[in-house]
C-alpha positions in Angstrom: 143.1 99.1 68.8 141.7 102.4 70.5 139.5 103.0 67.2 138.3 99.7 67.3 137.3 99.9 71.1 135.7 103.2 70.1 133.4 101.7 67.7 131.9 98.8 70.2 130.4 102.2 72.2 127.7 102.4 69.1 126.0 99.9 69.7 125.9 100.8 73.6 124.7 103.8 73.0 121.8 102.7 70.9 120.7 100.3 73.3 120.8 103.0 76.2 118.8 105.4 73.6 116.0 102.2 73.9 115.8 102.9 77.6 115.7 106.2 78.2 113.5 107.7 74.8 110.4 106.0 77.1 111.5 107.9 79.8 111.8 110.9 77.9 108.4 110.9 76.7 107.1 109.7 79.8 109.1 112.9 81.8 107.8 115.3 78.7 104.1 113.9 78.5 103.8 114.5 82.0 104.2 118.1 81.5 102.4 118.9 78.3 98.7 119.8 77.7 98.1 117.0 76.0 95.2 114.7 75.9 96.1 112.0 73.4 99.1 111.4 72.2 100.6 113.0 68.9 102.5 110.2 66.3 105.3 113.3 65.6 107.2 114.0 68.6 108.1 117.8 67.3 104.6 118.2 67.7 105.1 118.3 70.9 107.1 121.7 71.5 103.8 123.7 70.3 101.7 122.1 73.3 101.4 124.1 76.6 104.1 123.4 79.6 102.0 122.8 82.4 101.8 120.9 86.1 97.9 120.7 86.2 98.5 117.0 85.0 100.1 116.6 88.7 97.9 119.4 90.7 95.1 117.0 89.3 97.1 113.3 90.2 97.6 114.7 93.9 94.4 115.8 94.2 92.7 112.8 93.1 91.8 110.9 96.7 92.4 107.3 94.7 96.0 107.7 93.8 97.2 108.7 97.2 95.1 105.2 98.0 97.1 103.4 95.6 100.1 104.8 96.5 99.5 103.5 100.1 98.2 100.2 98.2 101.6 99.6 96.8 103.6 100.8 99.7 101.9 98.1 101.8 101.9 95.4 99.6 105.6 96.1 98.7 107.5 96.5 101.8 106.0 94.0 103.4 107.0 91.3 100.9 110.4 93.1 100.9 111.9 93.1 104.0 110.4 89.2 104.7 112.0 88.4 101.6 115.2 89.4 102.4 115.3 88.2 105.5 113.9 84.6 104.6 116.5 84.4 101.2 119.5 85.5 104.4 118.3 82.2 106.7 117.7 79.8 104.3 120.7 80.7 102.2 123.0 80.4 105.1 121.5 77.1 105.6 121.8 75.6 102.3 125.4 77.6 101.8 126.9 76.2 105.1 125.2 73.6 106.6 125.4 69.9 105.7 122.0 68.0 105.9 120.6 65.2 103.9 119.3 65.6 100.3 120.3 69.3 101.2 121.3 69.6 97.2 118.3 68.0 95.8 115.9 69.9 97.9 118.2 73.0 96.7 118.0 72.3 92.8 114.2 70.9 93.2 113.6 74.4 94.2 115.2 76.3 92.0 113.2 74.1 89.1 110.5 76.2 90.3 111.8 78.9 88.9 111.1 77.4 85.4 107.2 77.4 86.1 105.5 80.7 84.4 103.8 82.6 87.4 101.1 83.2 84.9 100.4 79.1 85.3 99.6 79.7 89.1 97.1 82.1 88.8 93.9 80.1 87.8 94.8 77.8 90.9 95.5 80.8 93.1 92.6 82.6 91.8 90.3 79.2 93.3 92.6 78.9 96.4 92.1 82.4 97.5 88.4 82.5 97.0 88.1 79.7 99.2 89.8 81.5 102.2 88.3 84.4 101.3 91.2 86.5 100.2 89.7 88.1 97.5 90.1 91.9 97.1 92.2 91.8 100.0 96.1 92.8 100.8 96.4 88.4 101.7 97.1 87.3 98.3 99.6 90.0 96.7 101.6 89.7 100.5 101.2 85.8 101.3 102.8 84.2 98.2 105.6 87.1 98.1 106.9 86.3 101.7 109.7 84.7 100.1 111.1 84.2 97.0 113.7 82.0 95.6 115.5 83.3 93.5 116.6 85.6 96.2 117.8 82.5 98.1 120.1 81.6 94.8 121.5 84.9 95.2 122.2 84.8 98.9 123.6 81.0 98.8 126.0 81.9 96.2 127.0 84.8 98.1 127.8 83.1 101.2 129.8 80.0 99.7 132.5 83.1 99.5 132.8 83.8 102.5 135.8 82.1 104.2 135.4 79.2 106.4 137.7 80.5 108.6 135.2 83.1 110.1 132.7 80.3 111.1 135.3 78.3 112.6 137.4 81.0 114.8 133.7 81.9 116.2 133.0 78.5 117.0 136.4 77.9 119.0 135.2 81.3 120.6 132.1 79.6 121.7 129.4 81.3 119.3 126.3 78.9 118.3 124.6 79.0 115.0 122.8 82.1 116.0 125.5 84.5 116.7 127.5 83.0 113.8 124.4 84.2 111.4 123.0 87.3 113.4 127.1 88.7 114.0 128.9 87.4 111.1 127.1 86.1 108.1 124.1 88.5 108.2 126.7 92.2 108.4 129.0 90.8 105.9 126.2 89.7 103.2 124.5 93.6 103.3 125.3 93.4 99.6 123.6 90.3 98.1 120.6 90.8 100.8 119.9 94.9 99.3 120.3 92.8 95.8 117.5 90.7 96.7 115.6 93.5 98.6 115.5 95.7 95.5 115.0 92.8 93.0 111.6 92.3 95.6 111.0 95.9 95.4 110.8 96.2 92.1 109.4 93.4 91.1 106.4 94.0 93.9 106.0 97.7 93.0 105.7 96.8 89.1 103.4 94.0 89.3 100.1 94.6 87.5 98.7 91.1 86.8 98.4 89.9 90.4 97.1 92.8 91.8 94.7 93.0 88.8 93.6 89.5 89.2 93.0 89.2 93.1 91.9 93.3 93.6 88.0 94.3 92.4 87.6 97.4 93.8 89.3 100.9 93.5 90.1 101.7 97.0 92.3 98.2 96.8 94.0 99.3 93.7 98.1 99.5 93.8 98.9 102.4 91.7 99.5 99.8 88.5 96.4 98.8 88.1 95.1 102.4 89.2 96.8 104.4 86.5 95.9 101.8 84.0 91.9 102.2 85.2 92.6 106.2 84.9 93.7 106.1 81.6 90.5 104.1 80.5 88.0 106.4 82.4 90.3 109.8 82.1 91.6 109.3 78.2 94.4 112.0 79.4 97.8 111.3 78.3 99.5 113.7 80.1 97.6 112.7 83.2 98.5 109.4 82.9 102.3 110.0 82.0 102.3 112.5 85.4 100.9 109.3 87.5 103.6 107.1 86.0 106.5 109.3 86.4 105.2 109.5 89.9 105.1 106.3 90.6 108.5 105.7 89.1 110.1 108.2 91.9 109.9 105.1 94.6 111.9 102.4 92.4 114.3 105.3 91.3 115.2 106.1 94.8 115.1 102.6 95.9 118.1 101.7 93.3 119.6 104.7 93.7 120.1 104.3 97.3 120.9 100.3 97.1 123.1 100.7 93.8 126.9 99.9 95.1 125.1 97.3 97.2 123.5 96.0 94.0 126.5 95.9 91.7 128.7 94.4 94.3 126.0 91.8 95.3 124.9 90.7 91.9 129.1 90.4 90.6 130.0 88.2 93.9 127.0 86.1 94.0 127.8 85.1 90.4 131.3 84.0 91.4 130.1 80.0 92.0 
Protein backbone atom coordinates (compact mmCIF):
# COMPACT_ATOMS: atom_id res chain seq x y z
CA UNK A 1 0.00 0.00 0.00
CA UNK A 2 2.93 2.44 0.98
CA UNK A 3 4.70 1.60 -2.51
CA UNK A 4 1.66 2.15 -4.32
CA UNK A 5 1.05 5.64 -2.52
CA UNK A 6 4.64 6.30 -3.43
CA UNK A 7 4.15 5.96 -7.04
CA UNK A 8 0.97 8.49 -7.36
CA UNK A 9 3.95 11.26 -6.22
CA UNK A 10 5.36 10.89 -10.11
CA UNK A 11 3.04 12.21 -11.69
CA UNK A 12 2.89 15.23 -9.02
CA UNK A 13 6.07 15.88 -9.45
CA UNK A 14 6.03 16.16 -13.16
CA UNK A 15 3.28 18.48 -13.10
CA UNK A 16 5.12 20.75 -10.49
CA UNK A 17 8.30 20.47 -12.92
CA UNK A 18 5.60 22.19 -15.61
CA UNK A 19 5.32 25.11 -13.25
CA UNK A 20 8.32 25.95 -12.08
CA UNK A 21 10.93 25.09 -15.34
CA UNK A 22 9.19 28.71 -16.65
CA UNK A 23 10.15 30.11 -13.68
CA UNK A 24 13.46 28.77 -13.76
CA UNK A 25 14.27 30.22 -16.97
CA UNK A 26 12.53 33.23 -16.30
CA UNK A 27 14.81 33.66 -12.73
CA UNK A 28 18.03 32.53 -14.94
CA UNK A 29 17.32 34.75 -18.14
CA UNK A 30 16.99 37.50 -15.97
CA UNK A 31 20.54 37.30 -15.00
CA UNK A 32 22.38 36.15 -18.08
CA UNK A 33 23.90 38.33 -20.89
CA UNK A 34 21.80 37.23 -23.18
CA UNK A 35 20.01 38.85 -25.96
CA UNK A 36 18.00 36.10 -27.66
CA UNK A 37 17.33 33.18 -26.42
CA UNK A 38 19.46 29.92 -27.01
CA UNK A 39 17.14 26.45 -27.98
CA UNK A 40 19.93 24.36 -25.50
CA UNK A 41 19.47 25.37 -22.02
CA UNK A 42 23.32 24.20 -21.15
CA UNK A 43 24.14 26.84 -23.38
CA UNK A 44 23.31 28.88 -20.90
CA UNK A 45 26.15 28.31 -18.14
CA UNK A 46 28.80 29.83 -20.79
CA UNK A 47 26.85 33.33 -20.81
CA UNK A 48 27.95 36.14 -18.39
CA UNK A 49 26.12 36.42 -14.81
CA UNK A 50 25.16 39.87 -14.71
CA UNK A 51 22.40 42.49 -13.05
CA UNK A 52 22.73 45.17 -15.88
CA UNK A 53 19.36 43.55 -17.20
CA UNK A 54 17.87 45.11 -13.86
CA UNK A 55 20.33 48.34 -13.47
CA UNK A 56 18.76 49.01 -17.04
CA UNK A 57 14.75 47.98 -16.07
CA UNK A 58 15.00 50.45 -12.96
CA UNK A 59 16.50 52.95 -14.74
CA UNK A 60 14.17 52.98 -17.58
CA UNK A 61 11.51 56.04 -16.48
CA UNK A 62 8.51 53.82 -18.28
CA UNK A 63 8.57 50.82 -16.13
CA UNK A 64 8.52 52.59 -12.89
CA UNK A 65 5.24 54.27 -14.86
CA UNK A 66 3.94 50.98 -15.47
CA UNK A 67 4.59 49.78 -12.30
CA UNK A 68 2.51 52.66 -10.87
CA UNK A 69 -0.02 51.84 -13.85
CA UNK A 70 -0.69 48.47 -12.52
CA UNK A 71 -0.56 49.41 -8.85
CA UNK A 72 -3.47 51.78 -9.52
CA UNK A 73 -5.51 49.92 -11.72
CA UNK A 74 -5.09 46.86 -9.35
CA UNK A 75 -5.79 47.85 -5.91
CA UNK A 76 -8.39 49.85 -6.73
CA UNK A 77 -10.43 47.04 -8.32
CA UNK A 78 -9.28 44.91 -5.33
CA UNK A 79 -10.24 46.24 -2.24
CA UNK A 80 -13.94 47.41 -4.04
CA UNK A 81 -14.14 43.87 -5.03
CA UNK A 82 -13.89 42.51 -1.95
CA UNK A 83 -15.86 44.55 -0.22
CA UNK A 84 -18.85 44.48 -2.85
CA UNK A 85 -18.54 40.20 -3.16
CA UNK A 86 -18.73 40.70 1.34
CA UNK A 87 -22.25 42.85 0.97
CA UNK A 88 -23.91 41.24 -1.63
CA UNK A 89 -22.90 37.81 -0.48
CA UNK A 90 -24.32 38.33 2.88
CA UNK A 91 -27.33 39.46 1.23
CA UNK A 92 -27.96 36.63 -1.07
CA UNK A 93 -26.49 34.05 1.77
CA UNK A 94 -28.83 35.35 4.62
CA UNK A 95 -31.49 37.31 3.58
CA UNK A 96 -34.81 36.15 2.10
CA UNK A 97 -36.19 38.41 -0.75
CA UNK A 98 -38.19 37.59 -3.80
CA UNK A 99 -36.69 35.87 -6.93
CA UNK A 100 -33.51 36.26 -4.60
CA UNK A 101 -32.29 32.68 -6.25
CA UNK A 102 -33.03 33.50 -9.79
CA UNK A 103 -31.42 36.87 -9.69
CA UNK A 104 -28.45 34.66 -7.89
CA UNK A 105 -28.12 31.89 -10.73
CA UNK A 106 -29.01 34.60 -13.53
CA UNK A 107 -25.81 36.12 -12.44
CA UNK A 108 -23.74 33.55 -12.12
CA UNK A 109 -24.71 32.57 -16.03
CA UNK A 110 -22.65 35.43 -16.59
CA UNK A 111 -19.92 33.77 -15.81
CA UNK A 112 -20.36 31.57 -18.88
CA UNK A 113 -19.96 34.72 -21.27
CA UNK A 114 -16.15 34.92 -22.68
CA UNK A 115 -14.83 38.42 -21.49
CA UNK A 116 -13.26 38.51 -24.87
CA UNK A 117 -17.10 38.84 -26.26
CA UNK A 118 -17.45 42.26 -24.28
CA UNK A 119 -14.65 43.93 -25.68
CA UNK A 120 -15.92 45.14 -29.16
CA UNK A 121 -18.99 46.62 -27.20
CA UNK A 122 -16.83 48.02 -24.45
CA UNK A 123 -14.36 49.19 -26.96
CA UNK A 124 -17.67 51.49 -28.56
CA UNK A 125 -19.06 52.20 -25.10
CA UNK A 126 -15.89 53.71 -23.79
CA UNK A 127 -15.21 55.76 -26.72
CA UNK A 128 -18.36 57.34 -26.34
CA UNK A 129 -17.64 58.64 -22.75
CA UNK A 130 -14.48 59.26 -23.58
CA UNK A 131 -12.62 56.67 -21.59
CA UNK A 132 -10.13 55.88 -23.89
CA UNK A 133 -6.46 55.66 -22.78
CA UNK A 134 -7.59 56.36 -19.47
CA UNK A 135 -7.44 54.45 -15.91
CA UNK A 136 -11.88 54.51 -16.31
CA UNK A 137 -12.15 51.36 -18.23
CA UNK A 138 -9.56 48.82 -16.67
CA UNK A 139 -11.13 50.22 -12.89
CA UNK A 140 -14.96 50.76 -13.78
CA UNK A 141 -16.00 47.23 -15.01
CA UNK A 142 -13.52 45.51 -12.19
CA UNK A 143 -15.48 47.22 -9.26
CA UNK A 144 -17.01 44.05 -8.68
CA UNK A 145 -16.89 40.80 -9.77
CA UNK A 146 -18.91 37.79 -9.38
CA UNK A 147 -17.39 35.11 -8.97
CA UNK A 148 -16.11 36.59 -5.86
CA UNK A 149 -19.75 36.89 -4.65
CA UNK A 150 -20.11 32.88 -5.32
CA UNK A 151 -17.22 32.54 -3.12
CA UNK A 152 -18.37 34.75 -0.32
CA UNK A 153 -22.15 33.39 -0.43
CA UNK A 154 -20.96 29.91 -0.04
CA UNK A 155 -18.84 30.94 2.65
CA UNK A 156 -21.39 32.51 4.72
CA UNK A 157 -24.27 29.73 4.34
CA UNK A 158 -21.68 28.12 7.06
CA UNK A 159 -21.80 30.20 9.36
CA UNK A 160 -24.28 29.23 12.10
CA UNK A 161 -27.60 30.86 12.34
CA UNK A 162 -27.24 31.09 15.86
CA UNK A 163 -24.79 34.03 15.69
CA UNK A 164 -27.35 36.28 13.68
CA UNK A 165 -30.05 35.43 16.01
CA UNK A 166 -28.30 35.84 19.63
CA UNK A 167 -27.31 39.45 18.06
CA UNK A 168 -30.60 40.24 17.15
CA UNK A 169 -32.19 39.40 20.69
CA UNK A 170 -29.22 41.62 21.73
CA UNK A 171 -30.61 44.33 19.72
CA UNK A 172 -28.07 44.57 16.77
CA UNK A 173 -29.56 45.70 13.18
CA UNK A 174 -28.41 44.40 9.89
CA UNK A 175 -25.45 46.66 10.13
CA UNK A 176 -23.73 45.55 13.15
CA UNK A 177 -24.74 41.95 12.37
CA UNK A 178 -22.48 42.44 8.98
CA UNK A 179 -19.82 45.10 10.09
CA UNK A 180 -19.26 42.95 13.83
CA UNK A 181 -20.00 39.50 12.94
CA UNK A 182 -20.25 38.31 9.33
CA UNK A 183 -17.56 40.66 7.98
CA UNK A 184 -14.44 39.42 10.95
CA UNK A 185 -15.42 35.88 10.73
CA UNK A 186 -15.41 35.69 6.71
CA UNK A 187 -11.46 37.26 6.55
CA UNK A 188 -10.81 34.00 4.77
CA UNK A 189 -13.10 33.71 1.74
CA UNK A 190 -12.91 37.78 1.41
CA UNK A 191 -8.50 37.55 1.09
CA UNK A 192 -9.64 34.47 -1.39
CA UNK A 193 -11.46 36.85 -3.41
CA UNK A 194 -9.04 39.83 -2.90
CA UNK A 195 -6.08 37.78 -4.28
CA UNK A 196 -8.15 36.03 -7.04
CA UNK A 197 -8.81 40.15 -7.96
CA UNK A 198 -5.19 40.79 -7.57
CA UNK A 199 -4.11 38.52 -9.67
CA UNK A 200 -6.26 38.44 -12.09
CA UNK A 201 -6.03 42.56 -12.40
CA UNK A 202 -2.16 42.53 -12.21
CA UNK A 203 -2.02 39.77 -15.14
CA UNK A 204 -4.43 41.22 -17.44
CA UNK A 205 -2.83 42.17 -20.82
CA UNK A 206 -5.82 42.25 -23.18
CA UNK A 207 -7.80 44.97 -21.57
CA UNK A 208 -5.26 47.19 -20.80
CA UNK A 209 -3.97 46.58 -24.39
CA UNK A 210 -7.22 47.33 -25.86
CA UNK A 211 -8.47 50.53 -23.94
CA UNK A 212 -4.49 52.01 -23.30
CA UNK A 213 -2.65 53.87 -26.58
CA UNK A 214 -0.02 55.44 -25.17
CA UNK A 215 3.14 54.37 -23.13
CA UNK A 216 2.95 56.55 -20.15
CA UNK A 217 -0.67 54.54 -19.61
CA UNK A 218 0.94 51.27 -20.02
CA UNK A 219 0.51 48.60 -16.89
CA UNK A 220 3.64 46.83 -16.82
CA UNK A 221 1.95 43.78 -19.08
CA UNK A 222 1.50 45.48 -21.97
CA UNK A 223 4.87 47.58 -21.18
CA UNK A 224 7.22 44.57 -21.15
CA UNK A 225 5.56 43.12 -24.06
CA UNK A 226 6.17 46.69 -26.03
CA UNK A 227 9.99 46.43 -24.58
CA UNK A 228 10.56 43.22 -25.97
CA UNK A 229 9.38 44.32 -29.50
CA UNK A 230 11.44 47.68 -29.49
CA UNK A 231 14.50 46.24 -26.99
CA UNK A 232 14.81 42.40 -28.66
CA UNK A 233 16.67 41.67 -25.14
CA UNK A 234 15.78 38.48 -23.56
CA UNK A 235 17.39 38.99 -20.52
CA UNK A 236 15.93 42.42 -20.29
CA UNK A 237 12.69 41.28 -20.74
CA UNK A 238 12.91 38.10 -18.36
CA UNK A 239 14.47 40.87 -15.44
CA UNK A 240 11.08 43.05 -16.10
CA UNK A 241 8.97 39.87 -15.67
CA UNK A 242 10.52 38.46 -12.74
CA UNK A 243 10.01 41.92 -11.46
CA UNK A 244 6.75 42.22 -11.97
CA UNK A 245 6.12 38.76 -10.61
CA UNK A 246 7.56 39.98 -7.00
CA UNK A 247 3.90 41.86 -6.29
CA UNK A 248 1.62 38.60 -7.00
CA UNK A 249 4.33 36.44 -5.12
CA UNK A 250 4.02 38.48 -2.04
CA UNK A 251 0.39 39.02 -2.35
CA UNK A 252 -0.15 35.03 -2.10
CA UNK A 253 2.37 34.60 0.06
CA UNK A 254 1.01 36.92 2.63
CA UNK A 255 -2.94 35.79 1.99
CA UNK A 256 -2.06 31.95 1.61
CA UNK A 257 -3.62 30.28 4.91
CA UNK A 258 -6.43 32.73 4.23
CA UNK A 259 -6.61 31.39 0.69
CA UNK A 260 -6.58 27.61 1.38
CA UNK A 261 -8.96 27.91 4.20
CA UNK A 262 -11.31 30.24 2.15
CA UNK A 263 -11.30 28.37 -1.03
CA UNK A 264 -11.84 24.54 1.06
CA UNK A 265 -14.91 26.16 3.14
CA UNK A 266 -16.53 28.08 0.44
CA UNK A 267 -16.75 24.76 -1.47
CA UNK A 268 -18.54 23.05 1.39
CA UNK A 269 -22.30 23.93 -0.22
Amino acid sequence: MQKSARWTYVPLVGIALCFVIPFLIMAFGSILKMRIPTSNPFLWFSEEITIENFTYILKNAEFIRWIINSTIITVIPVFAQMFFAAVLGYIFAKKEFPFKNIIFWTMMAVIMLPSQLLIIPRYIMFSEFGWINTYLPLIVPEIWGILGVFFVRQYMQTLPKDLEEAARIDGAGDFTIFFKIMLPLSKPVIATVGTFAFISNWNDLLTPLIFTTSQDMYPVTVGLASLLTKEGNFGVEMAGSLLSFIPTFLIFLFFQRYFVKGIALSGLK
